[in-house]
C-alpha positions in Angstrom: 66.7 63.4 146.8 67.4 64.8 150.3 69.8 67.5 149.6 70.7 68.2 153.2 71.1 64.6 153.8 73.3 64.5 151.0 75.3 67.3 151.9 76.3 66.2 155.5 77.2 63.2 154.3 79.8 65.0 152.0 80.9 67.0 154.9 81.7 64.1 156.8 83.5 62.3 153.9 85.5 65.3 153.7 85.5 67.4 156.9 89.3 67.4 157.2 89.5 69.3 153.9 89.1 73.6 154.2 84.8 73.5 152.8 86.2 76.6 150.7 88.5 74.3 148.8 86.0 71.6 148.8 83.5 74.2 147.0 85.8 75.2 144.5 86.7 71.6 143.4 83.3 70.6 143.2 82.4 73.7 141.1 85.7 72.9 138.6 85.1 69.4 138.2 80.8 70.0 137.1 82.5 72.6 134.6 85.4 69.9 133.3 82.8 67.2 133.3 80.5 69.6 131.4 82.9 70.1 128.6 83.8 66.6 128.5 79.9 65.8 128.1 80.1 68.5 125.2 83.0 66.8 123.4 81.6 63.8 123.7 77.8 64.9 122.2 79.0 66.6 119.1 81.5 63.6 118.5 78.6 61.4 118.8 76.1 63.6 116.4 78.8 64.0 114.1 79.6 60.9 113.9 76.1 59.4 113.3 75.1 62.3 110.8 78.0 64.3 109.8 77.6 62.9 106.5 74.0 62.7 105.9 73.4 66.3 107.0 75.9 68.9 106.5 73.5 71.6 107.9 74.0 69.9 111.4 77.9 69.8 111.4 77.7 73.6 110.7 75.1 74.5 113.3 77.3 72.4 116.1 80.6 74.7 114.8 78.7 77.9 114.9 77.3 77.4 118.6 80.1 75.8 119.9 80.9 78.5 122.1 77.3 79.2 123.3 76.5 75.2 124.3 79.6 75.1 126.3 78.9 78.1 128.1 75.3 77.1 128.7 76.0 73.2 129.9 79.4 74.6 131.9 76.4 77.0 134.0 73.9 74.3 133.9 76.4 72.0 135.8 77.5 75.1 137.9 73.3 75.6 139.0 73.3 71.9 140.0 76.6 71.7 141.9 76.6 75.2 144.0 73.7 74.2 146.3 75.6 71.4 147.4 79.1 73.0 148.1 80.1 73.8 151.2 80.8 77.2 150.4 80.2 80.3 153.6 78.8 83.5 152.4 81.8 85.2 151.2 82.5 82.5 148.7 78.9 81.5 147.8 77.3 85.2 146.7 80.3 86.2 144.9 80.3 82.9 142.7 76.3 83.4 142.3 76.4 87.1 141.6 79.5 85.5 138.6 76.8 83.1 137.7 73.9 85.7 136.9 76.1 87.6 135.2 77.8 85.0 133.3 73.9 83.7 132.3 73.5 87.4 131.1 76.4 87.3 128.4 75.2 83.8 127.7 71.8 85.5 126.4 73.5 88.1 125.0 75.7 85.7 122.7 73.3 83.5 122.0 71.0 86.2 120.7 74.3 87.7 118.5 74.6 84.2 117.2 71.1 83.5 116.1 71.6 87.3 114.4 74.6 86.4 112.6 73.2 82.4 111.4 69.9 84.2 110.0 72.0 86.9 108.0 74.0 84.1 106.7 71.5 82.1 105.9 69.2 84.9 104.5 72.6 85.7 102.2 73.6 82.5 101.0 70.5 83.2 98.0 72.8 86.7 96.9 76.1 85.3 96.7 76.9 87.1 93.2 77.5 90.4 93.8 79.3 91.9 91.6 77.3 91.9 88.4 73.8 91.7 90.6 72.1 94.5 91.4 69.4 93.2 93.6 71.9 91.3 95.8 74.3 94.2 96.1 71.4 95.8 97.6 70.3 92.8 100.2 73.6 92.2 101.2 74.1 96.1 101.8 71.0 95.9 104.1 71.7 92.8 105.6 75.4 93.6 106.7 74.3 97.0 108.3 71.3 96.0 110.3 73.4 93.0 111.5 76.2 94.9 113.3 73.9 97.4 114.2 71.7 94.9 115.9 74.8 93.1 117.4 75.8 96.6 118.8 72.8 97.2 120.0 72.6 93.4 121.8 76.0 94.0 123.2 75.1 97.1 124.7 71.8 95.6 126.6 73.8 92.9 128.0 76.6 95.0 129.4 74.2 97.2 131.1 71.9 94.5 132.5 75.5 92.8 133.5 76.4 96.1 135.4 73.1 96.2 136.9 73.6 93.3 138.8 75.7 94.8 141.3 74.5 97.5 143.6 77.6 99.8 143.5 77.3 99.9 139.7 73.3 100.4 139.6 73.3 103.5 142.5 76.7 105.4 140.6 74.8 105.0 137.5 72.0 106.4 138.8 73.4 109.2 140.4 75.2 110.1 137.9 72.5 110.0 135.4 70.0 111.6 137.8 72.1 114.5 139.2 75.4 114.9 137.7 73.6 117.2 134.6 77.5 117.8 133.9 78.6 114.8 133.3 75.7 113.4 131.4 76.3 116.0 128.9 79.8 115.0 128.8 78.7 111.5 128.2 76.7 112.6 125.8 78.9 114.5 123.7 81.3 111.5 123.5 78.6 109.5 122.4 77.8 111.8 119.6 80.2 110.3 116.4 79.4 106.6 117.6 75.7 107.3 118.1 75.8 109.3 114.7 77.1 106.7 113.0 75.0 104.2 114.4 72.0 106.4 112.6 73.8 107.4 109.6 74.7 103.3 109.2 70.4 103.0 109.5 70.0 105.9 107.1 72.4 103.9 104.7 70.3 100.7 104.8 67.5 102.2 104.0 68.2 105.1 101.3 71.3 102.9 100.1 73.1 106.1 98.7 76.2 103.3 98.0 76.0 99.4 98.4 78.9 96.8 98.8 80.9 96.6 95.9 80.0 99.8 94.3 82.4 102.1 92.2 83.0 105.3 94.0 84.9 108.2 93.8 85.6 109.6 97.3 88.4 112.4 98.2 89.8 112.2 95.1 90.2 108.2 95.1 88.5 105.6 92.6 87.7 101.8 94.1 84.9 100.2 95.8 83.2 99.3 98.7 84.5 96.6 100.4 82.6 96.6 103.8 79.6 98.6 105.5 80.4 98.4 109.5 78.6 99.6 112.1 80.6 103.3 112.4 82.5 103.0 108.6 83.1 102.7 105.6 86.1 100.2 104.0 87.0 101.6 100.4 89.2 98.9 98.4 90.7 101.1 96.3 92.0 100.6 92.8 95.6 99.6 93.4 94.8 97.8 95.8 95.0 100.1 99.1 92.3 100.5 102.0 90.6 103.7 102.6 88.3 103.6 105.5 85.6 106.8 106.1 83.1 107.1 108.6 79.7 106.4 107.8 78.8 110.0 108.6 80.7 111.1 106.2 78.3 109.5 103.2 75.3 111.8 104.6 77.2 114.9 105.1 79.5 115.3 102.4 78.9 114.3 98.5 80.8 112.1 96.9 80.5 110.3 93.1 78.6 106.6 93.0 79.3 105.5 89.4 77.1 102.1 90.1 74.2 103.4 92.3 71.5 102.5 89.8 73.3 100.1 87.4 76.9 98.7 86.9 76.9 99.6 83.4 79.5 103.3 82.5 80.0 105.0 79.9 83.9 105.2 79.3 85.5 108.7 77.4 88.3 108.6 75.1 89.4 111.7 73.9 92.1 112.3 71.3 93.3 115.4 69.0 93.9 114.9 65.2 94.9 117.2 62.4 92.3 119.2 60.5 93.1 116.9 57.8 92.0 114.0 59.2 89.2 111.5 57.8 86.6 111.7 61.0 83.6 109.7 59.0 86.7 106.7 58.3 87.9 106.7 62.0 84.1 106.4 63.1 83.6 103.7 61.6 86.8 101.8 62.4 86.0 102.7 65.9 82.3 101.0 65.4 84.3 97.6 64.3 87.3 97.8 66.6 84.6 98.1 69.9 82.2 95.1 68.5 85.5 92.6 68.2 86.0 93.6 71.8 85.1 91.1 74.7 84.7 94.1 77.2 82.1 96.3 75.0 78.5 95.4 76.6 77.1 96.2 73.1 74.9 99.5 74.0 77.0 102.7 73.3 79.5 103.0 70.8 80.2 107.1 69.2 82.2 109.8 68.0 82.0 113.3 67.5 84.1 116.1 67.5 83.8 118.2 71.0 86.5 120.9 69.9 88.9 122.9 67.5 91.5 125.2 68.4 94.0 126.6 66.0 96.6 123.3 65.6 94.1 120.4 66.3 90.7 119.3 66.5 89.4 116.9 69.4 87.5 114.0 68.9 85.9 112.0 72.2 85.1 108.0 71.8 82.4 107.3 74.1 82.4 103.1 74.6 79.9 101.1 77.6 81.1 98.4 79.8 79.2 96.0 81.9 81.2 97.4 85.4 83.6 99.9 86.4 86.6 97.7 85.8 85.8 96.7 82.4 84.9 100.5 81.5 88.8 101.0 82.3 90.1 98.3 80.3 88.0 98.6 77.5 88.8 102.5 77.5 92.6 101.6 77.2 92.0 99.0 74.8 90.4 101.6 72.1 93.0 104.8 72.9 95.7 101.7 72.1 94.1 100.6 68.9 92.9 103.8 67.7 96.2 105.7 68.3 98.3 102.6 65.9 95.1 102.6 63.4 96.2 106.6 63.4 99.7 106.1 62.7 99.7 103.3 60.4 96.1 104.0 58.2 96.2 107.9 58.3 99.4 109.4 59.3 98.5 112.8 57.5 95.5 113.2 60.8 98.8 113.3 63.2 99.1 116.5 65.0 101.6 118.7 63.3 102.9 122.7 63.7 102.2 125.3 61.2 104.1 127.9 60.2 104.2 130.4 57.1 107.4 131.3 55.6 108.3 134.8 54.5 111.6 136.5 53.1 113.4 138.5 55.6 114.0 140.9 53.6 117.7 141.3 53.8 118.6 141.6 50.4 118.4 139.1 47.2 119.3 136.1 46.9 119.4 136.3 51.2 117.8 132.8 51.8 116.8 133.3 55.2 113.3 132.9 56.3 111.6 133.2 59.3 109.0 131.5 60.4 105.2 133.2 61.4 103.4 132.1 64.4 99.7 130.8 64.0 97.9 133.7 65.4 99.6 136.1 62.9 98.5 134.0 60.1 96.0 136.3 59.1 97.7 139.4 59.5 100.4 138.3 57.1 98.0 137.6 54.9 96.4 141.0 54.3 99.6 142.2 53.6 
C-alpha cells in the first residue's frame, strides 16, 4: 500500500477541514473502533465457550483493562502515520504513545503477578486450621505487592525518562545536588524499610496471615500483610494497622507461630476444705463432654496458698486461639456451679476467732481476731 498516495488522497477529500482536527478524528475513531472490536471479541469467545471453559471467561475479566489498552495503541500506531498532523501535534501524541506503551508493560506485568499468585493460592484456600497454607499465603501476599511496587516504580521512571526535561533534572539532581539526594534519601527511609522488613517477613515468617497475636497490649489476628504494614483484626472486631518495621524492631507475642493449638489457664481459689482429688476429676469429665477440648491437655494443681484460700489453675487445649477462649469460659462456668452446688463447704469464706472482752461476766460481747493474730492468741 502506497501510504503517501493514500494520504494525499485524504488530503484532498478533506482539505477544507483544519489537518489538526482531521488528525485528532482519525486518532479517536481507531481508538472507538478499537474498543468496539474488543466488545465485540470477548462477546464472541464468551459466547462460543463461556460455558465449556470457565478458565477463559475469567482470564477475558482479569485483562480486560490491559487488551483494551493494547488494541486502543495498536490502532493508534496504524492511524498516526496517516494523519495529517504538523509537528507540534504529531511528537506530542507520539511521545503520549511511548509512554502510554510503557504503563501498558508495566500493567501487564502487575497482572500476570497478580493471576500467578492467585492461581498459585487457590491449592491453600483453608487457612485457618492449616499451617502449611498460612505460611504460602504469607509468602505469596508479601512478594506480590512487593513485586508490584517494585514494577510500578520501573515503569514510572522509564515513563519519566522519556522526556528530556525530566531525564537532565534527574540527573543533575542525582549527580550534583549531594543535598538533596540525601534528603531524598531520608524520606525514603520508612518506605524503603518496610519494603525490606516486608522481605525479611516472607522469609523468617516471625507472624503469618491469620495468626493470634498479642501486639500493644491488644489480642486478634492478622488480617493482611501489605507492602509497608501490618492489618491486625482485632478481637471485637476493630482494625489495628502497624508498620511492618515494627515486627523486626519491637517484640511482640505470636501465640500460633509454630501450631494453632494453646494451652488455655483457668485459675480459681477454694477453701482449705475443699476436695481437690474430687474437683480433678470432675474437671477430666466436664473438658472430654466438651466440643472445643482438642483432646491433648487436660490438669489441675494447686499453684498457691495464702492465709484465707488456696488457688487452683485448670490448664485445658484448644485447636485455635478462638476456641482456647471459649472453651476457657466454658469450664470457669461449669466448675464455679459444680462448686456451689456439689461442694459448697470449698467456697471461700472469712475466719475469725472469738474471744471475751473481758468486761465483766456474763458481758456477751466478743470481738473478733484478725487472721494474722491467730497464732498469737493462741499462745496465750
Amino acid at each position: 500500500m502506497d501510504w503517501q498516495a493514500l494520504t494525499a488522497d485524504i488530503d484532498g477529500m478533506f482539505g477544507w477541514i483544519p489537518s489538526w482536527f482531521v488528525g485528532l478524528t482519525l486518532v479517536a475513531g481507531a481508538i472507538l473502533l478499537a474498543l468496539l472490536a474488543y466488545r465485540v471479541a470477548t462477546w464472541l469467545l464468551n459466547r462460543a465457550f463461556g460455558t465449556r471453559l470457565p478458565l477463559l471467561s475469567v482470564f477475558i475479566e482479569r485483562t480486560a483493562g490491559p487488551a483494551q489498552m493494547a488494541l486502543c495503541l495498536a490502532a493508534v500506531a496504524m492511524v498516526l502515520p496517516l494523519a495529517p498532523l504538523d509537528d507540534t501535534i504529531r511528537t506530542p501524541l507520539t511521545r503520549l504513545f511511548v509512554v502510554a506503551f510503557i504503563a501498558l508493560i508495566g500493567w501487564i506485568s502487575i497482572r500476570i503477578v497478580d493471576m500467578s499468585a492467585a492461581r498459585y493460592l487457590q491449592n491453600f484456600r483453608d487457612v485457618t486450621e492449616n499451617f502449611v497454607a498460612r505460611k504460602h499465603v504469607t509468602q505469596v501476599r508479601v512478594f506480590k505487592r512487593v513485586t508490584d511496587t517494585i514494577i510500578v516504580i520501573i515503569t514510572v521512571s522509564a515513563a519519566l525518562m522519556t522526556f528530556d526535561s525530566v531525564k537532565q533534572y534527574g540527573v543533575s539532581l542525582f549527580a550534583s545536588a549531594g543535598a538533596a539526594g540525601i534528603i531524598v534519601g531520608l524520606a525514603a527511609r520508612p518506605l524503603l524499610s518496610n519494603l525490606i522488613a516486608g522481605l525479611q517477613i516472607a522469609i523468617t515468617q516471625p507472624i503469618r496471615i491469620e495468626d493470634a497475636v498479642i501486639i500493644e497490649n491488644e489480642w486478634g489476628w492478622i488480617e493482611d500483610i501489605a507492602s509497608t504494614y501490618v492489618v491486625i483484626r482485632l478481637w471485637d472486631w476493630r482494625r489495628m494497622v502497624v508498620p511492618l518495621s515494627y515486627f523486626i524492631e519491637k517484640p511482640f507475642q505470636n501465640w500460633t507461630r509454630d501450631t494453632a493449638s494453646l494451652i488455655g489457664v483457668v485459675a480459681l481459689h477454694v477453701d482449705y476444705r475443699a476436695d481437690v482429688p474430687r474437683i480433678r476429676r470432675w474437671l477430666e469429665e466436664a473438658v472430654k463432654q466438651s466440643k472445643l477440648w482438642d483432646g491433648e491437655v487436660v490438669n489441675l494443681q494447686v499453684i498457691d496458698a495464702d492465709s484465707r484460700t488456696i488457688e487452683l489453675r485448670a490448664l485445658v487445649s484448644a485447636r485455635n486461639a478462638p476456641q482456647s477462649w471459649d472453651l476457657r469460659c466454658e469450664i470457669r462456668e461449669k466448675l464455679i456451679a459444680f462448686i456451689r452446688d456439689e461442694m459448697p463447704e470449698a467456697l471461700p469464706r472469712d475466719r475469725a476467732i472469738l474471744i471475751p472482752s473481758g468486761d465483766g461476766e456474763g458481758d456477751l460481747g466478743l470481738r473478733p481476731v484478725p487472721p494474722e493474730k491467730t497464732r498469737v492468741s493462741a499462745s496465750h
